[in-house]
C-alpha positions in Angstrom: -46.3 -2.8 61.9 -48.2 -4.7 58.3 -51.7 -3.0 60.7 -50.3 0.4 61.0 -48.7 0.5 57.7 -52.2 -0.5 56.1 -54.3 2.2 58.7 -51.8 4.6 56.7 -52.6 3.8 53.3 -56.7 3.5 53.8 -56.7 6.9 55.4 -55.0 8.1 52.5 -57.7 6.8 50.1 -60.7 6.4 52.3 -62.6 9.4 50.6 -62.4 8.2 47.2 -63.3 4.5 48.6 -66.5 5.9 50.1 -67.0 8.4 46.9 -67.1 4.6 45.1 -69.5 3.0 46.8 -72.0 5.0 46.0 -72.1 4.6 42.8 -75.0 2.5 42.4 -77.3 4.5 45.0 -77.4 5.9 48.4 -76.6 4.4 51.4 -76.4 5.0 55.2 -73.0 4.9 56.9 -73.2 1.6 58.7 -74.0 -0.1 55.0 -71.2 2.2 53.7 -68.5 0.4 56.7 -70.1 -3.1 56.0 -69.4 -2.9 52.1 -65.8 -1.9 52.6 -64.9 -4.6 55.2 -66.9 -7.0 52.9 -63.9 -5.9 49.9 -61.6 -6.6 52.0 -61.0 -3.2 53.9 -61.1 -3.9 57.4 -63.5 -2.6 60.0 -64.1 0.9 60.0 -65.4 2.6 62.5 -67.9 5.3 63.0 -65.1 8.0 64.3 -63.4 7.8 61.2 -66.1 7.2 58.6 -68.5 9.6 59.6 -65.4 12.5 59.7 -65.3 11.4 55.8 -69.0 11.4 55.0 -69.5 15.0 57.1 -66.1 16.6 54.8 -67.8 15.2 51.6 -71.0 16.4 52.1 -69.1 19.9 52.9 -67.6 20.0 50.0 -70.4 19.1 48.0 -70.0 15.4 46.8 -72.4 13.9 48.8 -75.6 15.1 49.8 -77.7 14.0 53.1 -81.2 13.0 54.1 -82.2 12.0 57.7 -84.8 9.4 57.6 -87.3 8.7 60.1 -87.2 4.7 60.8 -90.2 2.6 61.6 -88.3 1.0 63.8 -85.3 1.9 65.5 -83.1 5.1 65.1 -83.5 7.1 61.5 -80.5 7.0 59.8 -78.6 9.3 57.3 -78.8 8.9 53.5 -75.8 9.7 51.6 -76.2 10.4 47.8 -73.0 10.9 45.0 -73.9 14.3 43.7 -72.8 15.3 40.1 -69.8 16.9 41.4 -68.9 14.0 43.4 -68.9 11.8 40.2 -66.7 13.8 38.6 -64.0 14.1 41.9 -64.3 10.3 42.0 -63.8 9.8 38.0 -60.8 12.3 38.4 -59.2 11.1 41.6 -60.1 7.3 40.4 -57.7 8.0 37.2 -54.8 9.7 39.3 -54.6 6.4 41.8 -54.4 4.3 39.5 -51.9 6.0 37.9 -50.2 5.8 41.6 -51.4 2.4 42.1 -48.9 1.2 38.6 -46.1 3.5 39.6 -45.8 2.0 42.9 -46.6 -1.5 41.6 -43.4 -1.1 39.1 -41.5 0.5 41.5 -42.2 -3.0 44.3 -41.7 -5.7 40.9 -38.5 -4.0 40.3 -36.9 -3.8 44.2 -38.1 -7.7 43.7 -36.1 -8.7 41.2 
C-alpha cells in the first residue's frame, strides 16, 4: 500500500519536479529520471516521464532540441523557458504552502 500511496503523491507533483530540475540547464530525459531517483524519487520510467516532458513543452515551459549523437541515439534537450520559470516559482510557493498544511495536519493526528 506505502508504494501505491507514494506512485499517488509523485504523479501529483511530477511536473513541477521535472520543471525543478532544470533549473540549472537543459537536460535529456534519461538525465532528468536519473536526478530524481538520485533525490530520492524512485525510478521513473520513460512512459510516465516523457508524457510529462511532451505536456510541458505543449504548454510552453519547456522547449526541445533533438541532437544528433556521435555515438549512439540523438537525444532530446529540454530547456525551462521564461514561462516555465515563472509556473515553477508559482506552483513551488503553492506546495509548499500544501506541503505545511499537511505537515500540521499529520503533527497534530500525532499527538
Amino acid at each position: 500500500m506505502a508504494a501505491d500511496r507514494r506512485a499517488s503523491w509523485l504523479k501529483g507533483v511530477l511536473d513541477l519536479l521535472v520543471l525543478a530540475s532544470l533549473t540549472h540547464g537543459e537536460s535529456y530525459g534519461y538525465e532528468i529520471a536519473k536526478r530524481l531517483a538520485e533525490a530520492g524519487l524512485g525510478q521513473i520510467k520513460g512512459g510516465t516521464l516523457y508524457p510529462v516532458l511532451n505536456r510541458l513543452e505543449e504548454a510552453g515551459l519547456v522547449s526541445a532540441e533533438f541532437r544528433v549523437a556521435d555515438r549512439g541515439p540523438g537525444r532530446r534537450y529540454y530547456h525551462l523557458t521564461d514561462e516555465g520559470r515563472a509556473t515553477l516559482a508559482e506552483q513551488s510557493r503553492l506546495w509548499l504552502a500544501f506541503d505545511e498544511s499537511v505537515r500540521d495536519v499529520l503533527a497534530r493526528g500525532t499527538r
